[in-house]
C-alpha positions as a Markdown table, in Angstrom:
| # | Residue | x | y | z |
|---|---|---|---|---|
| 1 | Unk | 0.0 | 0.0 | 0.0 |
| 2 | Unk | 2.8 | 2.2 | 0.7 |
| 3 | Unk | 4.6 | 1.3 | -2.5 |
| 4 | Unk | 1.2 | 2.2 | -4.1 |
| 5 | Unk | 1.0 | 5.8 | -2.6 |
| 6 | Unk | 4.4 | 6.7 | -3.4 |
| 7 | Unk | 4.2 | 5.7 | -6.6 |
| 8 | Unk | 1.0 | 7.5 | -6.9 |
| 9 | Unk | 2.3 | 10.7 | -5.9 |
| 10 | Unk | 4.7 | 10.4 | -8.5 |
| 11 | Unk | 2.6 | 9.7 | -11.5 |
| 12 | Unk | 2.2 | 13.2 | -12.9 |
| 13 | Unk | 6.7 | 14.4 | -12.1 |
| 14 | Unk | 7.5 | 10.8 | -13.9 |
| 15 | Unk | 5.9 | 10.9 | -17.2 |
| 16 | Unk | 9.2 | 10.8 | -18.7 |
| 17 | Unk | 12.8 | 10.6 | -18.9 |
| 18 | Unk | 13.5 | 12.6 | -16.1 |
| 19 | Unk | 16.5 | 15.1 | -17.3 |
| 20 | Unk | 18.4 | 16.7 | -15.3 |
| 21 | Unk | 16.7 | 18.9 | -12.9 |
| 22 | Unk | 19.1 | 21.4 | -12.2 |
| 23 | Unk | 20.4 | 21.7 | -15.8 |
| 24 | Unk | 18.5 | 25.2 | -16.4 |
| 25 | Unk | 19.2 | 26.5 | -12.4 |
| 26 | Unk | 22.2 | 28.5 | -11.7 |
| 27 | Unk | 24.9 | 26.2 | -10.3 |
| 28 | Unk | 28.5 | 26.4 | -9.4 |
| 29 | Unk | 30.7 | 23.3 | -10.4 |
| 30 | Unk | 34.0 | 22.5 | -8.3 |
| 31 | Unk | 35.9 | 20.2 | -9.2 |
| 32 | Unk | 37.1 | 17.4 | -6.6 |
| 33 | Unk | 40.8 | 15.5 | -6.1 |
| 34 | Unk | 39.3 | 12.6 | -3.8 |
| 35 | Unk | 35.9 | 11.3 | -3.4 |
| 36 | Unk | 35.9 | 9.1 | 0.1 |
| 37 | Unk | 32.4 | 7.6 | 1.0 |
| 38 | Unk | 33.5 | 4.5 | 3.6 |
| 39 | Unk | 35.5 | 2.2 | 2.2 |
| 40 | Unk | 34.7 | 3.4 | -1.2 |
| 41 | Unk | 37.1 | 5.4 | -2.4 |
| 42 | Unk | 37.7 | 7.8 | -5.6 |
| 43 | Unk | 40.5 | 9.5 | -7.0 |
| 44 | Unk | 40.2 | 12.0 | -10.1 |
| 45 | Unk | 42.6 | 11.1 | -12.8 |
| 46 | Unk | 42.2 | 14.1 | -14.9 |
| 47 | Unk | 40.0 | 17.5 | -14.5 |
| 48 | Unk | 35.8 | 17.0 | -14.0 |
| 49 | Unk | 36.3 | 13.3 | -13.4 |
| 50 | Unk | 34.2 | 14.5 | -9.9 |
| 51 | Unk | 32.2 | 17.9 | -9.5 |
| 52 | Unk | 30.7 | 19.0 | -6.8 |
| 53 | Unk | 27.8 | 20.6 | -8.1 |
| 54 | Unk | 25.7 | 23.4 | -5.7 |
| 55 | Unk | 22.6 | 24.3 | -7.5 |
| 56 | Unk | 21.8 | 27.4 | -5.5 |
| 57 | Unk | 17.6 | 27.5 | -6.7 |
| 58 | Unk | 17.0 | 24.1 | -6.3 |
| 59 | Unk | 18.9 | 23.2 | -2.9 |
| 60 | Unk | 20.3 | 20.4 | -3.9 |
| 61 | Unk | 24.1 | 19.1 | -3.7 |
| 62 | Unk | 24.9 | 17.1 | -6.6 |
| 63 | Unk | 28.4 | 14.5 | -7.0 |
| 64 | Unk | 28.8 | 14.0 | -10.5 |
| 65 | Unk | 31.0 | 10.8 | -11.6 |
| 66 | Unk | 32.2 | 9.8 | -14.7 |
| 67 | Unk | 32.1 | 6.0 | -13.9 |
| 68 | Unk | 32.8 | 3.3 | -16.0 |
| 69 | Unk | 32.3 | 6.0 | -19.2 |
| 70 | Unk | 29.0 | 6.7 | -17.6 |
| 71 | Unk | 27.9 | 9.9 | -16.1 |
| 72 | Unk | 26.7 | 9.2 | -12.8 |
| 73 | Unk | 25.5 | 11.5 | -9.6 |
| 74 | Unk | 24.7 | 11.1 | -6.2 |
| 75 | Unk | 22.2 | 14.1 | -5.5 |
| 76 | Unk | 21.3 | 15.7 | -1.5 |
| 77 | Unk | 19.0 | 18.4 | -0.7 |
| 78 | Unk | 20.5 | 21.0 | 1.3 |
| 79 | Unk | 17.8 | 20.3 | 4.3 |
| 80 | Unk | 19.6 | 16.6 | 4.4 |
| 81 | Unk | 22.7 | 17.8 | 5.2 |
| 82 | Unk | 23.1 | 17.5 | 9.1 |
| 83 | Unk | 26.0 | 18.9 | 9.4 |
| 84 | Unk | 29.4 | 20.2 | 7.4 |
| 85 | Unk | 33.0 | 21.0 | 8.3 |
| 86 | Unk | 35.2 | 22.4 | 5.9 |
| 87 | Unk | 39.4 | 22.3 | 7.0 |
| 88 | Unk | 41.6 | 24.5 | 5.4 |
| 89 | Unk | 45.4 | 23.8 | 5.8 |
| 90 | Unk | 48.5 | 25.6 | 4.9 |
| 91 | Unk | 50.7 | 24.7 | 2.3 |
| 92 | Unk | 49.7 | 22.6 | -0.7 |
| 93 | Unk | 47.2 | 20.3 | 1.2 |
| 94 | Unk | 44.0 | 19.7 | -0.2 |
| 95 | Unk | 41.6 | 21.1 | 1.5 |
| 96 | Unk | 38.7 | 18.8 | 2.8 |
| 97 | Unk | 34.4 | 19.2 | 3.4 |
| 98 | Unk | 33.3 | 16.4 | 5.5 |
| 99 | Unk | 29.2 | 16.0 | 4.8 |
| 100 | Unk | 27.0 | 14.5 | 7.4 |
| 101 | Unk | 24.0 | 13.4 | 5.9 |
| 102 | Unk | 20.9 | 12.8 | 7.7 |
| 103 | Unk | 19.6 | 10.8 | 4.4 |
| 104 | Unk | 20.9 | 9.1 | 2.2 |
| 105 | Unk | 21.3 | 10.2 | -1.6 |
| 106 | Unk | 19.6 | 9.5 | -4.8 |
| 107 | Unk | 21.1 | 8.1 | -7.4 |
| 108 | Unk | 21.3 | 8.8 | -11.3 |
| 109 | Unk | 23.0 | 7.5 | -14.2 |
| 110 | Unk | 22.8 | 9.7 | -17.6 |
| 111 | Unk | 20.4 | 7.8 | -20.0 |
| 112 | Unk | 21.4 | 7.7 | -23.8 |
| 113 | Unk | 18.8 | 9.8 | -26.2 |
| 114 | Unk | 18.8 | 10.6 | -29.5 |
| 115 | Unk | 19.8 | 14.2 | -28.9 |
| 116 | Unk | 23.2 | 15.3 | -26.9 |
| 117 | Unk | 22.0 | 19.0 | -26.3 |
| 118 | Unk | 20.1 | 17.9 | -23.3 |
| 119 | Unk | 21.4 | 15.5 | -20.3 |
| 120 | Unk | 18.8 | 12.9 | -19.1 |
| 121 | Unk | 19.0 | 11.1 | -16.0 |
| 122 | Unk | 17.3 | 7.7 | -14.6 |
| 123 | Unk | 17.5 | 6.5 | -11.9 |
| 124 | Unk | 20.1 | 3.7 | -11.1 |
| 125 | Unk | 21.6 | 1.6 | -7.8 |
| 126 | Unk | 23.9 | 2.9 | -5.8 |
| 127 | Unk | 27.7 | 2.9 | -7.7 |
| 128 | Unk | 29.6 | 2.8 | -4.5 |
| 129 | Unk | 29.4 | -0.3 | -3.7 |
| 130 | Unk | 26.4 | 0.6 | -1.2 |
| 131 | Unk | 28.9 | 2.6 | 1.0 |
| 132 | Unk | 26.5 | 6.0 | 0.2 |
| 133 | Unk | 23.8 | 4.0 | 1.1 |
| 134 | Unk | 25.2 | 2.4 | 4.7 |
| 135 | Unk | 27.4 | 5.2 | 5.3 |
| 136 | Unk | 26.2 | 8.8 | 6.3 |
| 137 | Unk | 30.0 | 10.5 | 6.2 |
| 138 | Unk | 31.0 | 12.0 | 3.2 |
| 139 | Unk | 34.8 | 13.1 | 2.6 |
| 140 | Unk | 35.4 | 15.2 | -0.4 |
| 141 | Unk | 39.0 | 17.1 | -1.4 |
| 142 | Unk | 39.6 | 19.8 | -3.3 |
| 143 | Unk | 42.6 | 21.7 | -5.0 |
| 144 | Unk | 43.6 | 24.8 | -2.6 |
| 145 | Unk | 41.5 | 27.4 | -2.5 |
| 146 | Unk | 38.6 | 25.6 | -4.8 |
| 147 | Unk | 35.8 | 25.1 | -2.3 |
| 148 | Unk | 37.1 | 27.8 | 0.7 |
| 149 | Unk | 35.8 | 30.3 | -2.0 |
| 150 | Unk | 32.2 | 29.5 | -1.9 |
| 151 | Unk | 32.1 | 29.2 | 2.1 |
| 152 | Unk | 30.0 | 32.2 | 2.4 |
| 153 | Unk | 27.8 | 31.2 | -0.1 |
| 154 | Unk | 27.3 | 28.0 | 1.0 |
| 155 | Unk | 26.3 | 29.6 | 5.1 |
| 156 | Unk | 23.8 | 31.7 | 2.9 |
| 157 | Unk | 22.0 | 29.3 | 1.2 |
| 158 | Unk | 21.8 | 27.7 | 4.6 |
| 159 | Unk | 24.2 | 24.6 | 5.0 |
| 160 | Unk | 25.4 | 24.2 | 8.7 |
| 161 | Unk | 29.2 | 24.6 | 7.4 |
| 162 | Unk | 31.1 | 25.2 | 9.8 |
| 163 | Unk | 34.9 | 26.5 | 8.5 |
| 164 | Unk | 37.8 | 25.5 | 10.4 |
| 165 | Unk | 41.6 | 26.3 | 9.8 |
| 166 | Unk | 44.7 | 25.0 | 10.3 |
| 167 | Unk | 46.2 | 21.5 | 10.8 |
| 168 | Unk | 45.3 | 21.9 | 14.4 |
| 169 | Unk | 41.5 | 21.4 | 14.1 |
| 170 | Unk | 41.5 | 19.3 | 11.7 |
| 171 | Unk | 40.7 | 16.4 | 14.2 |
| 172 | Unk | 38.1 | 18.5 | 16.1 |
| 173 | Unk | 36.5 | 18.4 | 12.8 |
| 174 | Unk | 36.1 | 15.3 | 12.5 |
| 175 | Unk | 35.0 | 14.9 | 16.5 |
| 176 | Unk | 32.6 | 17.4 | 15.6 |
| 177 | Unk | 30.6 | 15.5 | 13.6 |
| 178 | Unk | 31.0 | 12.4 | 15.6 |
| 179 | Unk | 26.9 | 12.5 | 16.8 |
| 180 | Unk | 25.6 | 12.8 | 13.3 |
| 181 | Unk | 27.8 | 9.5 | 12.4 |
| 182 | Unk | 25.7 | 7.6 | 15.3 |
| 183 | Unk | 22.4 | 7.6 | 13.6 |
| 184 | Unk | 24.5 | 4.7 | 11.0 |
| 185 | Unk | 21.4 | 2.4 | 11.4 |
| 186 | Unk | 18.7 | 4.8 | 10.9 |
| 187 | Unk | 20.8 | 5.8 | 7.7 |
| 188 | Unk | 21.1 | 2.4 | 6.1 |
| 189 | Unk | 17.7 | 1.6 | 6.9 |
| 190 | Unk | 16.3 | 4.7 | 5.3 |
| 191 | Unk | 18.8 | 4.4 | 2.3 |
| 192 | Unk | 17.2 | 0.6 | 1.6 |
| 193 | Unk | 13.9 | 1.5 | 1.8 |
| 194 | Unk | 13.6 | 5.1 | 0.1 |
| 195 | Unk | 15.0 | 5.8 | -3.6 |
| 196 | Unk | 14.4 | 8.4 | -5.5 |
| 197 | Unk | 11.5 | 8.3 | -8.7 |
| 198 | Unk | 12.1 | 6.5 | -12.1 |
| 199 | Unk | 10.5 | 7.6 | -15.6 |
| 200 | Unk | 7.7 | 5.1 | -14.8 |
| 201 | Unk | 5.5 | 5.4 | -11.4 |
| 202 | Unk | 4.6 | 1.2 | -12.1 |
| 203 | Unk | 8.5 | 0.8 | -12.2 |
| 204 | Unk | 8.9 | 2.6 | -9.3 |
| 205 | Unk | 6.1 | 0.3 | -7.4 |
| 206 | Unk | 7.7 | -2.9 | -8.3 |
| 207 | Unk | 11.6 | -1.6 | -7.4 |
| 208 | Unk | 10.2 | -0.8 | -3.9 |
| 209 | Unk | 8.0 | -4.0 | -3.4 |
| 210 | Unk | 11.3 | -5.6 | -4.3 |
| 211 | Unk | 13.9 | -3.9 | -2.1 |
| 212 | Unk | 10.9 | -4.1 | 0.7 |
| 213 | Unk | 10.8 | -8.1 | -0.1 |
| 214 | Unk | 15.0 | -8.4 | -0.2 |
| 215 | Unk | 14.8 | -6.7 | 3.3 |
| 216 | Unk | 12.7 | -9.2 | 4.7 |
| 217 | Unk | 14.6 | -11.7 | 3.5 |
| 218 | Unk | 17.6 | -10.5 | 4.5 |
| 219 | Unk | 16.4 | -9.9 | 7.6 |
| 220 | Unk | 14.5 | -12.7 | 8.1 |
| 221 | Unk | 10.9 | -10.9 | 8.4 |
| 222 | Unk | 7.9 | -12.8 | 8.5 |
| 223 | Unk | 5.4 | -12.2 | 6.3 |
| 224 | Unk | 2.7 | -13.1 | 8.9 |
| 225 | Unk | 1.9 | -12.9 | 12.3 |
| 226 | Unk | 3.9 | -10.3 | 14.7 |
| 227 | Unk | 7.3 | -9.7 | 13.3 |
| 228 | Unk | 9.0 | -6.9 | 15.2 |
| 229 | Unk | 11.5 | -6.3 | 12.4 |
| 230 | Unk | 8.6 | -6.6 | 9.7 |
| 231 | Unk | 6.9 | -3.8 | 12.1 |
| 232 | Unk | 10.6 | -1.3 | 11.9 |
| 233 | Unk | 10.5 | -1.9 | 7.9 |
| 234 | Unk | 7.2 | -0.8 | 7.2 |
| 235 | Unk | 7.5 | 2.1 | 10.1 |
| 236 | Unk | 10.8 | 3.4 | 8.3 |
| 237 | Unk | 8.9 | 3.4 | 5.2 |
| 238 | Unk | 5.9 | 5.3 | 6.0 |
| 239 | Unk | 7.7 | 7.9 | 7.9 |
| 240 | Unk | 10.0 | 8.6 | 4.5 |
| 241 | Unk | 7.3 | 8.7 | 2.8 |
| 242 | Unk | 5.4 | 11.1 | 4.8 |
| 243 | Unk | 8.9 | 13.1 | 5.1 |
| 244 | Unk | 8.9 | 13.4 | 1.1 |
| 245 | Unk | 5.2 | 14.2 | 1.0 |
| 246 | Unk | 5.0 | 16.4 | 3.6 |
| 247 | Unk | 7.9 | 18.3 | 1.9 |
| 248 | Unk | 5.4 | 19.5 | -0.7 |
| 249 | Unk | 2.0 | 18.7 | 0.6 |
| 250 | Unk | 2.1 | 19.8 | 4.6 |
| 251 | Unk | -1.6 | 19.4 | 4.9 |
| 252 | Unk | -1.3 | 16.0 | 3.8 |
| 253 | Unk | 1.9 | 15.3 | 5.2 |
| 254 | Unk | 0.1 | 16.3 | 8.4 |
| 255 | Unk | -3.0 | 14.4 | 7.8 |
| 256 | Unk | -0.5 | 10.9 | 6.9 |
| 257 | Unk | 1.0 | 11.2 | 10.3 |
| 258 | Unk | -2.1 | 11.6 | 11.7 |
| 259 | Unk | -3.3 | 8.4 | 10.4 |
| 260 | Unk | 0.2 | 7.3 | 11.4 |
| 261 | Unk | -0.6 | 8.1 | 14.6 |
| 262 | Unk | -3.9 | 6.4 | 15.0 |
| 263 | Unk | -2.4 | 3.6 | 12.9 |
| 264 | Unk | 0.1 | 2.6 | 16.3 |
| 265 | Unk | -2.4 | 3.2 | 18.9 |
| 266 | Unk | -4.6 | 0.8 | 17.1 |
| 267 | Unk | -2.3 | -1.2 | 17.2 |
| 268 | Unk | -1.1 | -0.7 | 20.7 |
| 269 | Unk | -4.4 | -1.3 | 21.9 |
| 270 | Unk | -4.4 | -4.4 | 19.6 |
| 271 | Unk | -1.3 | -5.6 | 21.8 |
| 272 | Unk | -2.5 | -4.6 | 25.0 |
| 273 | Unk | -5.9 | -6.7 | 24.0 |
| 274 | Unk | -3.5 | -9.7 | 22.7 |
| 275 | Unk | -1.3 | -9.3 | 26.0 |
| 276 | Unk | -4.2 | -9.8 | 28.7 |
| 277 | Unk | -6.3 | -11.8 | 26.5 |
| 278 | Unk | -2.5 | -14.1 | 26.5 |
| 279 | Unk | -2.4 | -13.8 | 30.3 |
| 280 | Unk | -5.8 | -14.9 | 30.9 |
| 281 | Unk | -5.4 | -17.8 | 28.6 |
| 282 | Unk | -2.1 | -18.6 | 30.6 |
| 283 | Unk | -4.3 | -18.1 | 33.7 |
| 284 | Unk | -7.3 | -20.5 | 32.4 |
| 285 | Unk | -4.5 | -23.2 | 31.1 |
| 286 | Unk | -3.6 | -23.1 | 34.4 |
| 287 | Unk | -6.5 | -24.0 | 36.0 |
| 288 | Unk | -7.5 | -26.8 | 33.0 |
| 289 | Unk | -4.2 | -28.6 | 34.0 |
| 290 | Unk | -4.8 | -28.7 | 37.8 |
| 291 | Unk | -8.6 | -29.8 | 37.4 |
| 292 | Unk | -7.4 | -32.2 | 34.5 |
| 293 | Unk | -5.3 | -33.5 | 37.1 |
| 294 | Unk | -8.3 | -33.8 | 40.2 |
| 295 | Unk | -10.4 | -35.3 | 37.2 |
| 296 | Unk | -8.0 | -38.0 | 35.8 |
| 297 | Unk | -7.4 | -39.0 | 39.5 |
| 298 | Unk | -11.5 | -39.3 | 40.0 |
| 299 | Unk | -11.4 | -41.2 | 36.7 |
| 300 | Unk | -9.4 | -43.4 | 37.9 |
| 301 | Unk | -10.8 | -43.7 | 40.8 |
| 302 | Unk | -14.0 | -44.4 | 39.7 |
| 303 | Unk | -12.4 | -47.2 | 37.1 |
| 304 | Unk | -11.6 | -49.1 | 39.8 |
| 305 | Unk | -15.0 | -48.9 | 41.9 |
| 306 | Unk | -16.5 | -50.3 | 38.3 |
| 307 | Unk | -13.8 | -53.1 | 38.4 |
| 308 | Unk | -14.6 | -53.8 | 41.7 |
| 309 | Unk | -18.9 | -53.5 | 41.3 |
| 310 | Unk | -18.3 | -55.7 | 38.3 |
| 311 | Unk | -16.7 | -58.3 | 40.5 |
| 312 | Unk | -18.9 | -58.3 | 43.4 |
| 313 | Unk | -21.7 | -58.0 | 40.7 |
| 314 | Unk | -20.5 | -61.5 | 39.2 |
| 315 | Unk | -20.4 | -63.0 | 42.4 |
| 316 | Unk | -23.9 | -62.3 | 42.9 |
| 317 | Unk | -25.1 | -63.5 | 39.4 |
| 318 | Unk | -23.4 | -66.5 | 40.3 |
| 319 | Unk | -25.0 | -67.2 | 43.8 |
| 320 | Unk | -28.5 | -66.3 | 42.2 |
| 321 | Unk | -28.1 | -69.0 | 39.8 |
| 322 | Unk | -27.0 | -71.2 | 42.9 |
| 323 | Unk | -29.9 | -70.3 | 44.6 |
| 324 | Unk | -32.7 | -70.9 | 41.7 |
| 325 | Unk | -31.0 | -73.9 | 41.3 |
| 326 | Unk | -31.3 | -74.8 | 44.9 |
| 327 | Unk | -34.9 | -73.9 | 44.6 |
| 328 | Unk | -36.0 | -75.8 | 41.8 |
| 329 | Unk | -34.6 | -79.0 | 43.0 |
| 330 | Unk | -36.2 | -78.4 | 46.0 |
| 331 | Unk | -39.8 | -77.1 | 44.1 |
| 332 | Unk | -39.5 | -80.5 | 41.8 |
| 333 | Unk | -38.5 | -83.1 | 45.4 |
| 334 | Unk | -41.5 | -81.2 | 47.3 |
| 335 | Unk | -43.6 | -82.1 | 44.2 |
| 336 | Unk | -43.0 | -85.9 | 44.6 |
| 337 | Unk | -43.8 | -85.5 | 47.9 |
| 338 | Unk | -47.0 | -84.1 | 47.6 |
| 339 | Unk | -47.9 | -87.1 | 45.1 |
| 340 | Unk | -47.4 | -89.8 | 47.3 |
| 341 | Unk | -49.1 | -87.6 | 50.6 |
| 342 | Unk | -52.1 | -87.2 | 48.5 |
| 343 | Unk | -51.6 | -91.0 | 47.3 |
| 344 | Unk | -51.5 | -91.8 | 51.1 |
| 345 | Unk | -54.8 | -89.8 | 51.8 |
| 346 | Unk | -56.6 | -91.9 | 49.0 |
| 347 | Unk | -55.3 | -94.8 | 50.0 |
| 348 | Unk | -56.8 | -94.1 | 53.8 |
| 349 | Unk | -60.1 | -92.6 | 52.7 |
| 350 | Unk | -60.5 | -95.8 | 51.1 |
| 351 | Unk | -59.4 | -98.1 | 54.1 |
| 352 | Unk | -61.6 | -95.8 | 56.0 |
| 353 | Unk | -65.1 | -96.5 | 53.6 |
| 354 | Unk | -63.8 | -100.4 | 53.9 |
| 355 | Unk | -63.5 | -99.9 | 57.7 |
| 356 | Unk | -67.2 | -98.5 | 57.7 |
| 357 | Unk | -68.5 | -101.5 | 55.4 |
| 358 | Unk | -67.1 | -103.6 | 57.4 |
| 359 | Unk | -68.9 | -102.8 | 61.0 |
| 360 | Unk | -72.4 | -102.3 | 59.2 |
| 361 | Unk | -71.8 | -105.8 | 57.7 |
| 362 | Unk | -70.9 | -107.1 | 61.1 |
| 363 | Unk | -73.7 | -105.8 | 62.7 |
| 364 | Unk | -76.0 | -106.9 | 60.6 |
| 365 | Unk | -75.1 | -110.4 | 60.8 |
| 366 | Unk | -75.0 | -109.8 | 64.7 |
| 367 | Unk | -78.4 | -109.1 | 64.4 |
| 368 | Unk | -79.6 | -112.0 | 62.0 |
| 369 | Unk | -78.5 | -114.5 | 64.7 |
């Protein structure tokens, strides 16, 4: 989204070629003896091999290279220079401007057209190895005499130059600007994540969305989730982003870092949600362990009272089969019984009747006689 905006807001300054902005502006040239930028370091071999270019209307600092047969530049608005020290020393030593640079440069390469009246730039990588990029010192010396010159100039157009003669100071220079070398990280990080426009605003979205993907993987962003360092990339993005448009849009500069603003406390309260909503998951985890602990211990508990009830209920099953058992033999020997009682009560009711025959028979032939 932010590679979207940016290279929205440079849709109508990119319709074409881009040539070189300062080409109509009144500018002084002064030629350098020694480039140094880190460990990249440049010595002229023969005269305009490196200018240092002040275009006084624009604002802008310019290093023009011939590299590799190619001109290149390395171009700083006046505003991004932090700090400057320029030593002057007797003799025939060079004299020497040290550049502090709150932001890193952009960087051109001349483009070949069909006409050579009129110098077109594009933008390219950074030719010095990515020292301009990483490092925020710039050394430059000059031929005696060649930049001291335009000293009062350059405090009038508003660099923080700060002129210092003699040998002597030529270390307190250097000491001076010490602090503004601190903020290395901030540099780089800046310098990888903000370039300057191409001829095409679509080219410019897919070189950002690129250096912005080579950055994570570099530093080994995730893509989702919370990733701190995925949090410091976009951040350092937005807030160059709002710096360039702010530069020429305050109002919406201002407006960008107020939705900037609202952005983090969004997410601040997002965090502060995710951080008690984590401690009272913690909390509840907690508690599920102990009572899975009382519950697996009354599981088991309970297992064994089931063993056991099974047991004694077997036992019982088997002593009620015992006991109908017991029963019926004793239902089927009390039904024999019963037979031969009730045989035994026939068999006297009829001795009985016999018994009664006999008397009446016996008295009547008591009587006959």
């Amino acid at each position: 989204m932010i590679m979207a905006a940016a290279a929205g807001d440079g849709m109508d300054a990119s319709k074409k070629v881009e040539a070189d902005p300062s080409a109509d502006a009144q500018a002084t040239h002064v030629p350098c003896s020694r480039l140094t930028i880190g460990s990249w370091n440049l010595v002229a071999k023969y005269d305009e091999h490196v200018l240092l270019s002040l275009y006084w209307f624009e604002r802008k600092l310019v290093w023009e290279v011939l590299h590799l047969g190619v001109v290149r530049k390395m171009e700083v608005d006046f505003e991004d220079v932090s700090a400057a020290s320029l030593a002057t020393a007797g003799g025939d030593e060079p004299e020497r401007l040290i550049l502090e640079l709150a932001r890193p440069p952009r960087f051109y390469k001349e483009a070949t057209t069909d006409s050579s009246q009129v110098a077109n730039y594009v933008y390219t990588t950074d030719f010095t190895n990515g020292q301009a990029s990483q490092v925020s010192r710039h050394i430059l010396y000059f031929p005696r005499g060649a930049i001291s010159s335009h000293a009062g100039e350059m405090k009038r157009a508003g660099l923080p130059l700060r002129v210092e003669s003699g040998g002597a100071h030529t270390g307190n220079g250097l000491q001076s600007l010490e602090g503004g070398s601190r903020g290395g990280a901030v540099h780089a990080m800046a310098a990888r994540l903000r370039q300057p426009p191409t001829s095409s605003p679509r080219l410019d979205a897919i070189i950002l969305q690129e250096q912005l993907e080579r950055e994570m993987r570099e530093c080994q962003a995730r893509y989702t989730g919370i990733c701190p360092v995925r949090a410091r990339m976009y951040a350092a993005a937005f807030d160059e982003l709002i710096l360039v448009i702010a530069r020429d849009e305050p109002k919406r500069g201002s407006v960008l870092r107020r939705v900037r603003d609202e952005a983090r406390m969004s997410i601040d309260s997002y965090r502060t949600v995710f951080e008690t909503s984590l401690g009272f998951g913690c909390g509840k985890l907690t508690q599920a362990v102990e009572i899975k602990g009382d519950l697996e211990e009354q599981i088991n508990s309970l297992e064994r009272e089931i063993r056991d009830l099974t047991v004694e209920a077997k036992q019982l099953g088997e002593l009620c089969e015992s006991l109908e058992h017991r029963a019926e033999r004793k239902a089927k020997a009390s039904e024999v019984k019963d037979k031969e009682l009730v045989d035994l009560a026939a068999e006297k009711q009829q001795l009985e009747d016999l018994l009664v025959v006999l008397r009446l028979s016996k008295q009547d032939r008591a009587a006959g006689k």
